[in-house]
N, C-alpha and C positions, 0 to 999 in steps of 0.2 A: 324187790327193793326192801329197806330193812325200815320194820316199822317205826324205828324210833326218827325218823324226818316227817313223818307223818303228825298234824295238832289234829286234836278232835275238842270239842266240847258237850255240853248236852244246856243249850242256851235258853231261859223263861223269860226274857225281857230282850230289848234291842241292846246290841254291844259289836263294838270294836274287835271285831276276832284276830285280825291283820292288821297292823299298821307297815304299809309298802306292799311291792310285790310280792304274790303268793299264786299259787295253783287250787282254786278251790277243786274238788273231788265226789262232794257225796254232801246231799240232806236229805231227812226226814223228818217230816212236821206230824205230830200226836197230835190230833183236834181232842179236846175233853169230852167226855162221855155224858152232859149234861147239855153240851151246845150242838154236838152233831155234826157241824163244821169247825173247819179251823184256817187260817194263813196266816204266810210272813212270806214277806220279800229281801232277797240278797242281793249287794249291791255291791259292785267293782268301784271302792271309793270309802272313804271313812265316814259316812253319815248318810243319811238317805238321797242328798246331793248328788251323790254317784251314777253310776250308770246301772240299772237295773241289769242282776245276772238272770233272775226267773223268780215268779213267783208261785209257791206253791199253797197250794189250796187243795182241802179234804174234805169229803161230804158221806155223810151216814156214818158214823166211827170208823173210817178207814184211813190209815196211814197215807201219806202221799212222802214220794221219794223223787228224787233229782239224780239220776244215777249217767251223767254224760258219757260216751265214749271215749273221750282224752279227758284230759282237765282242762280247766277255763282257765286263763292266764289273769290276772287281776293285777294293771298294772296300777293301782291306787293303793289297796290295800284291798278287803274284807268286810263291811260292815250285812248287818242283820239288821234288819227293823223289829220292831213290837211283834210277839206272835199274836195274834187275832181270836181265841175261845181256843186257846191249844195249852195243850199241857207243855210243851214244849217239842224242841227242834235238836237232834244230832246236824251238828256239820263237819265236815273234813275238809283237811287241806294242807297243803303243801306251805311254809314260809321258804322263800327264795333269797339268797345273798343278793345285795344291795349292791350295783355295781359301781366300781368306783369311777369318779368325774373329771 
């Protein structure tokens, strides 16, 4: 598939990635090298309201990734919470046309 359908960001605070349906694809959470851990939680929904997609968490400076076999279907939208002693977080994902009513 051609990467340009594909959004990525590289996220240091909570935010809005989706607003509506979207395919998320892919995190990685960087815990900082001074805390030794790290997390954030994504969430199917615009605020942390949503439904939890996963939360990931890193321990000893080791990356921690979300790498599903399909994508997750997010019928709200995309929200990210706060990352937790992290440098930050890559996410991937798909924005989906909005279907008409």
């Amino acid at each position: 598939m051609d990467s340009k359908v594909y959004s990525w960001k590289w996220v240091v605070a909570a935010e809005l990635l989706s607003h509506g349906p979207c395919e998320f694809l892919y995190a990685r959470l960087t815990p900082t090298l001074a805390a030794n851990v790290g997390e954030v939680t994504l969430y199917d929904g615009e605020s942390v309201l949503g439904n939890i997609i996963v939360i990931l968490g890193a321990q000893f400076r080791t990356n921690s990734e979300c790498n599903p076999p399909v994508p997750i279907y997010c019928r709200e939208g995309l929200f990210m919470g706060a990352p937790i002693t992290a440098d930050g977080v890559l996410v991937i994902w798909r924005e989906l046309k909005h279907k008409a009513e």
